[in-house]
N, C-alpha and C positions, 0 to 999 in steps of 0.2 A: 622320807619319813612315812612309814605305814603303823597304824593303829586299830588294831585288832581287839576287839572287846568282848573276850575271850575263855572264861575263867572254869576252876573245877573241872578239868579236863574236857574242857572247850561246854560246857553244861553236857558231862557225860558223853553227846554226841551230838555235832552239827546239825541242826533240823535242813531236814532237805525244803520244806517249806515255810513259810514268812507268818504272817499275822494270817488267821480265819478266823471267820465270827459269822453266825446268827443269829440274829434278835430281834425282838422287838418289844416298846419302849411307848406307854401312853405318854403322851406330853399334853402343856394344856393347847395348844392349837392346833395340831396335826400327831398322830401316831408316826413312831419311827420302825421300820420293817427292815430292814439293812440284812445284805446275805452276802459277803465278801471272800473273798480268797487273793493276800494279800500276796508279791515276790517274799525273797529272805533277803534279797537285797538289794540297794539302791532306792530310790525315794517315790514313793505312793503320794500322789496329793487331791486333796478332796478339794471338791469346785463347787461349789452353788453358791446361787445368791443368799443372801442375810436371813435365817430362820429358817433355812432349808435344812437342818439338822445335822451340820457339818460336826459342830462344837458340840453337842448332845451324844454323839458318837463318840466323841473322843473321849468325853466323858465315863463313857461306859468302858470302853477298853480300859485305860486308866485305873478305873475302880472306885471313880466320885460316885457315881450312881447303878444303880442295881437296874438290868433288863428284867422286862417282865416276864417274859419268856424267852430261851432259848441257850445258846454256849459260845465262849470264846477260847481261843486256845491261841499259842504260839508256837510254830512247829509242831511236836507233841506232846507240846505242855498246855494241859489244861487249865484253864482262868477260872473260866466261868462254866457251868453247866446246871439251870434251874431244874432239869426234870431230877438230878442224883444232888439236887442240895449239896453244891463244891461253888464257895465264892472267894475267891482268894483277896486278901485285903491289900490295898495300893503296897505297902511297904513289903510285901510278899512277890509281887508282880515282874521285879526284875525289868522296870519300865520305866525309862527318863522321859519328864514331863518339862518343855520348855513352853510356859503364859506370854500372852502377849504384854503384860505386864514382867519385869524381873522377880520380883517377889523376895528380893535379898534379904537376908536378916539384917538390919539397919545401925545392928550393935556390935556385929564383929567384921571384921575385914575382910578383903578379898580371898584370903588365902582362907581363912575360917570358913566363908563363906560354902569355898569351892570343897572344902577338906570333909566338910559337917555330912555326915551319912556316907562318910565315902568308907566302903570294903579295904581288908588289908592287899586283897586282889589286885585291886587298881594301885596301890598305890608306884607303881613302877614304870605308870602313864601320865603319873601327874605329869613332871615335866616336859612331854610330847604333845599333851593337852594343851597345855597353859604356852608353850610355844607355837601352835596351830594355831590358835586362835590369838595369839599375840597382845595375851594381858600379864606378860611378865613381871613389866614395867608396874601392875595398878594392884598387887600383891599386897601393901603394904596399906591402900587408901582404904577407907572407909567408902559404903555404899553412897553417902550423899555428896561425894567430892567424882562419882562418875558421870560422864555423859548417858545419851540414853542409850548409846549403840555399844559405847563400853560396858552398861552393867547387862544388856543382853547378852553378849557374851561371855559372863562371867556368869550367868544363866543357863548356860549352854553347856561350859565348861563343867558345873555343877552336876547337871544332868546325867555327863558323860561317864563323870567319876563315879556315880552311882552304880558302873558295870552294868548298864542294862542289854537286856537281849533285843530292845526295841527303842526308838526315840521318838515319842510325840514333841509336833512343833506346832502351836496354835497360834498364825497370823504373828513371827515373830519379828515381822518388818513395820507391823502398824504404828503409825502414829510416829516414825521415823522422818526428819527430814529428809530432805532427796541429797544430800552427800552421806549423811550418814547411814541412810539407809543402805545407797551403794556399798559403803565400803562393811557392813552386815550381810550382804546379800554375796560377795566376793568373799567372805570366810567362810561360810556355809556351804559354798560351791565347793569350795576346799575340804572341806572337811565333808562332804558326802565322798567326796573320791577317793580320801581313806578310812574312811569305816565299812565295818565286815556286818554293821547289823542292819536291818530294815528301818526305815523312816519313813513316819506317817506325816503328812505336811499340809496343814491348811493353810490358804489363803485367796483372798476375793481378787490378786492382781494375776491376770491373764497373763502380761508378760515375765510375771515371779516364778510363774509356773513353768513357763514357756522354759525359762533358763534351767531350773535346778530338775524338776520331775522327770521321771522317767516312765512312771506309772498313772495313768490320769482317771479319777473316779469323780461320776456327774452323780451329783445328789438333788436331787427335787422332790420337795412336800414329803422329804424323810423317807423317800426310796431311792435306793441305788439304780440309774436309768441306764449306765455306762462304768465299765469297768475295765479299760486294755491297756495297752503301751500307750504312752504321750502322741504315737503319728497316727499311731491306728485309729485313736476315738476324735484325732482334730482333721481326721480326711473323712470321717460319718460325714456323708451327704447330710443322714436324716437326720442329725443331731444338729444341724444350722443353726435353729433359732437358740436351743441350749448354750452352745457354743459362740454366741454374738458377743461377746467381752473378747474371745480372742482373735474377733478380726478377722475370722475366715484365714487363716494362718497355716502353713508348713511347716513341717521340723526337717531338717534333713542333717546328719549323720556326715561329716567330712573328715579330710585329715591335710593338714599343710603340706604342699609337694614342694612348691618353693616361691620365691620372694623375685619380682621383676624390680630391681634398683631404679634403675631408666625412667620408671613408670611411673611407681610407686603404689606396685601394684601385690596380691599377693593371691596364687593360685590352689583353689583348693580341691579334693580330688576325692569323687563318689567311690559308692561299692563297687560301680558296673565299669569305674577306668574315665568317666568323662569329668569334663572340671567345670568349676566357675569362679573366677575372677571378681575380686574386691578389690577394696583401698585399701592400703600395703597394712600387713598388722603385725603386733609386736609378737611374734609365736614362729618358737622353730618348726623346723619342716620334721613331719611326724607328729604334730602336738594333732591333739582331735580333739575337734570343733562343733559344736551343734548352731545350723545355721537355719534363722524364722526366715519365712518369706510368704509376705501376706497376700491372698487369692488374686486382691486386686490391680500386685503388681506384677501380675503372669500373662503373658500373651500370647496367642496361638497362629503359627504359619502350617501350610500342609508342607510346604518345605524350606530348608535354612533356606532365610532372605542373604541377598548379596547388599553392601553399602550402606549400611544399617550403623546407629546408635547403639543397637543391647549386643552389649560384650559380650552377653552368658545365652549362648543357645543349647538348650539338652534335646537329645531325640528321647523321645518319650511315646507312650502308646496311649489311646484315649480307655480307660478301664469301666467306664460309669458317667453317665450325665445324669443329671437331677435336676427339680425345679423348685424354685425359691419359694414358698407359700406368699412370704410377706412383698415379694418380687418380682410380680409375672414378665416381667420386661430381661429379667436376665437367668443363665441358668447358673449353674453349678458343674465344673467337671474335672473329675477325676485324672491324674495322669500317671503313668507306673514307669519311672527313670529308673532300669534296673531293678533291685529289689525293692526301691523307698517310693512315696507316694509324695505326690506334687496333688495342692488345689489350684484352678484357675478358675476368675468368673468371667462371663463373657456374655455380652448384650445375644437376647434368644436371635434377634436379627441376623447379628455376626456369627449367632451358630450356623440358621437354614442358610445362609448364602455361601457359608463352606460348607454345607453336607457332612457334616462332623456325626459320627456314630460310634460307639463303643467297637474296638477293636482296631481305628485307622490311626496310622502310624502321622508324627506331626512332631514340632519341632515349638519348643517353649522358649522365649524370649523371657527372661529378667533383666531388671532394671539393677547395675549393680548397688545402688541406694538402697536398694529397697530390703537389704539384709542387718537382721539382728541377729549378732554373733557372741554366741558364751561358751566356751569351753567346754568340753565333757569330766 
């Protein structure tokens, strides 16, 4: 199933570009200054702590609230622009809006629900939608006969049918308990893998991110500090302290080469040909994986150890060493396995007694535990 959301001869023409915006935005405890340039596809997710002006942003995109100064556009559609007086109003915007609340109309059913504002465009996706997200079955219930994870999706679903060119998600795991949250967090993984449009995604959990984003924006005191790929801004040496929720963490980019029976093991294969080995997982060979591995379970030899415990050794190069501010005892270093980046942290000690410097070649031990594994 692919679900293309697509309409009016695709809006005239495919924007080669995603969400942009400048603006800024007085609030009452900090000014917001925000200057973005978002992908066209795949998922952007904003990061900061609580008041850092994540949900003020989204706002503005949106069309809840008016910038003080500046422009938004999508592709080459323009939103917003305060100097030429052009403010397009939410229901103009071509922009699904999913709250951390559902926000369902409490009077008409599921199917009302998902149908209310929908284009005669979409209407050929309904049952691609409603099967994606697997509320076939809750068609017929009323909003107060849903769980919380079931009427987010029917939230979701909503959103979708609206044909938007973009999808805001604000924090739509909160306040989820931890099964249902999972099984929320597993349709949405689904469903970024077949949608053609950008999605913008808040949320304050490091590992919520870690799994669905692909695009990662640091927001602090209402300015953008960071804006790159998901591996690019979580191997920032200097962004450490920023980045303390996610554990000093790795992404790396795999694909299943094949499955040890025997073992119960299952081998997984970088961009550069080398592997690493987990505990056996239910995924055909081909499927592609994105695999966490957090700084502190990386370890450093100047050459593959013999008789050893850690299954997963990569050659890797040292690219960058750093020092902890809040840490003087340990450092931060860089590694470049092929084309992806590995962090490892390492007592300053156990640096100067291997003479470790940027450019010497060395061999990374992981723990095979120590992987969080989601899908691409």
């Amino acid at each position: 199933m692919h679900i293309a959301l697509e309409t009016h001869q695709d809006r005239l023409k495919k924007p080669a570009t995603g969400l942009q915006l400048d603006v800024r935005k007085r609030l009452d405890s900090f000014s917001l200054n925000a200057k973005l340039s978002l992908p066209a596809h795949g998922v952007s997710a904003l990061f900061g702590v609580s008041g850092s002006g994540k949900t003020s942003l989204l706002r503005l995109i949106a069309g809840l609230d008016r910038p003080d100064d500046g422009s938004i556009r999508i592709g080459e559609r323009l939103l917003v622009d305060t100097r030429r007086n052009v403010f397009l109003p939410p229901q103009r915007r071509h922009i699904g809006v999913v709250f951390q609340e559902a926000r369902l109309f409490p009077h008409y059913r599921v199917q009302g629900n998902l149908t209310y504002g929908m284009p005669a465009s979409a209407r050929s996706r309904f049952s691609d939608i409603v099967e994606l997200l697997g509320i076939g079955s809750l068609l017929d219930r009323l909003p107060g006969m849903l769980s919380g994870g079931e009427a987010r999706r029917v939230s979701i679903g909503r959103a979708l049918l609206t044909d938007p060119d973009l999808l805001l998600m604000d924090e739509p795991l909160t306040g989820l308990d931890g099964s249902r949250k999972q099984e929320l967090l597993r349709y949405i993984l689904s469903l970024t893998g077949e949608l053609e449009i950008p999605i913008v995604y808040i949320s304050h959990d490091p590992k919520e991110i870690s799994a669905i984003a692909d695009h990662l924006v640091l927001i602090e005191n209402g300015s953008v500090i960071a804006s790159d790929s998901l591996d690019r801004v979580l191997n920032r040496i200097d962004l450490t302290s920023q980045l303390g929720g996610f554990d000093a963490a790795s992404v790396l980019e795999t694909q299943v080469s094949r499955h040890d029976q025997e073992y119960g093991l299952t081998h997984l294969t970088l961009d550069d040909g080398q592997e690493l080995v987990v505990p056996r997982l239910d995924a055909s060979p081909g499927t592609r994986l994105r695999v966490r591995i957090p700084a502190r379970d990386v370890a450093l030899a100047l050459s593959a150890p013999q008789g050893t415990s850690y299954r997963n050794q990569l050659d890797v190069m040292i690219e960058r060493i750093g020092t902890l501010p809040d840490n003087p005892a340990a450092v931060e270093i860089l590694l470049a396995a092929g084309n992806q980046r590995l962090r490892a942290r390492l007592t300053r000690k156990s640096h100067d007694e291997m003479g470790l410097a940027e450019g010497t070649l060395a061999t990374a031990l992981i723990r095979s535990v120590a992987f969080d594994i989601r899908q691409c």
